[in-house]
C-alpha positions as CSV (number, residue, x, y, z in Angstrom):
1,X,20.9,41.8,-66.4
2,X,23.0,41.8,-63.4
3,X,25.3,43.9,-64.4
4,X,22.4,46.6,-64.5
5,X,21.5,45.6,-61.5
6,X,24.8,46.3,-59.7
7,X,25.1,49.5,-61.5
8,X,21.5,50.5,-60.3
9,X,22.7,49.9,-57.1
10,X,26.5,51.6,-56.6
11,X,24.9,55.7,-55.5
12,X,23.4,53.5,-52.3
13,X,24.8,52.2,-49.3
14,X,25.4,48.7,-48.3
15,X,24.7,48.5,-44.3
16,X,26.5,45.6,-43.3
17,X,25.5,44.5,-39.7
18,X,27.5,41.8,-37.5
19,X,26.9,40.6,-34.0
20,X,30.3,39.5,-32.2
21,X,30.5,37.6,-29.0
22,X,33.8,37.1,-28.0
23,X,36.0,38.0,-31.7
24,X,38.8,39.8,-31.3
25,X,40.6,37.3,-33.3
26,X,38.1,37.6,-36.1
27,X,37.5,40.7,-36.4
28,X,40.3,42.1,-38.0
29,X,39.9,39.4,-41.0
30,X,36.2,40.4,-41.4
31,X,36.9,43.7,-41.6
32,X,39.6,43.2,-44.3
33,X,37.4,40.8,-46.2
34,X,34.5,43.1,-46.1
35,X,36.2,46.3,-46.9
36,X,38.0,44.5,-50.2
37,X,34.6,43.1,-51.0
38,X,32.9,46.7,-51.2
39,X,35.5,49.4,-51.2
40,X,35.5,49.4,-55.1
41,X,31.6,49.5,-55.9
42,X,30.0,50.2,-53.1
43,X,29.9,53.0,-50.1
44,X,29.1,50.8,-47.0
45,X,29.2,50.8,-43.2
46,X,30.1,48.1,-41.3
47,X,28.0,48.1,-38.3
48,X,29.6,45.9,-35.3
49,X,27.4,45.0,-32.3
50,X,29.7,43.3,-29.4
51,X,26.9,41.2,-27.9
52,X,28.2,41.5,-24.0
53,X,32.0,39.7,-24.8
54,X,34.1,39.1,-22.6
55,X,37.8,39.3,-24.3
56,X,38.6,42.4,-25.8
57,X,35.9,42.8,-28.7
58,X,35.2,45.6,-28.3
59,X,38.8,47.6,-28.1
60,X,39.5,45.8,-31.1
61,X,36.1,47.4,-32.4
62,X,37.3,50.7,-31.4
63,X,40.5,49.8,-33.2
64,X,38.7,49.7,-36.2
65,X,36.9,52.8,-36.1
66,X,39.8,54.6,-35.2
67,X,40.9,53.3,-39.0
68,X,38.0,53.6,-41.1
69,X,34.9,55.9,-40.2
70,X,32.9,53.5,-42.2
71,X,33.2,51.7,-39.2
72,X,30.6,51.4,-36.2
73,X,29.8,50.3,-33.2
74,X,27.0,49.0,-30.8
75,X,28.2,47.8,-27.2
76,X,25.2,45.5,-25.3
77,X,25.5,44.9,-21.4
78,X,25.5,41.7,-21.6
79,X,24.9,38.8,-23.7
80,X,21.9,38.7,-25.6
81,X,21.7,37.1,-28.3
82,X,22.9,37.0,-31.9
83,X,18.8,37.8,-33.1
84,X,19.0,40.7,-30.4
85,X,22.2,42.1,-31.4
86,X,21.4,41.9,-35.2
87,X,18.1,43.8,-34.6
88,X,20.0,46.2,-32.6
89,X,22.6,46.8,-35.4
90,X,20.0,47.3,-38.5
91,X,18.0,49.9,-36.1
92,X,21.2,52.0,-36.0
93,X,21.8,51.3,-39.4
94,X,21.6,54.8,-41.8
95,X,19.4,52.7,-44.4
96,X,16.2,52.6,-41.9
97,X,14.9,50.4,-39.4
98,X,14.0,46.8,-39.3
């Protein structure tokens, strides 16, 4: 039954959303892990939303992009919040809103 499931499911698009405070280490691993998880059965976008950090998130963010339009970005202000930053990442998300 799962199987039908999963094949019901690989004409949509998986919206995967991420806050990041202070990353730039990590995000090129969760990218990789992400993409290999997806690439061969789903279409999906990864949604990143730097949540105000302080390193260099965000250029690695833009990085990303640069690499793989699947990729996308949110840049907060300032720090506020993983709940804050998640909300803001599945209201930008192409499946809907929250």
């Amino acid at each position: 039954m799962a199987k039908d499931v999963r094949d019901a499911h690989r004409s949509g698009l998986v919206s995967v959303v991420v806050p990041a405070f202070n990353e730039e280490k990590n995000l090129p691993h969760l990218y990789q892990r992400v993409s290999a998880a997806l690439t061969d059965n789903w279409s999906f976008e990864l949604i990143i939303v730097d949540d105000g950090s302080t390193d260099s998130t965000l250029a690695v963010i833009k990085k990303l992009q640069r690499q793989d339009p699947r990729v996308h970005y949110i840049s907060l202000t300032r720090n506020f919040g993983h709940q804050a930053a998640l909300l803001a990442g599945l209201a930008s998300s192409r499946e809907g809103t929250p």
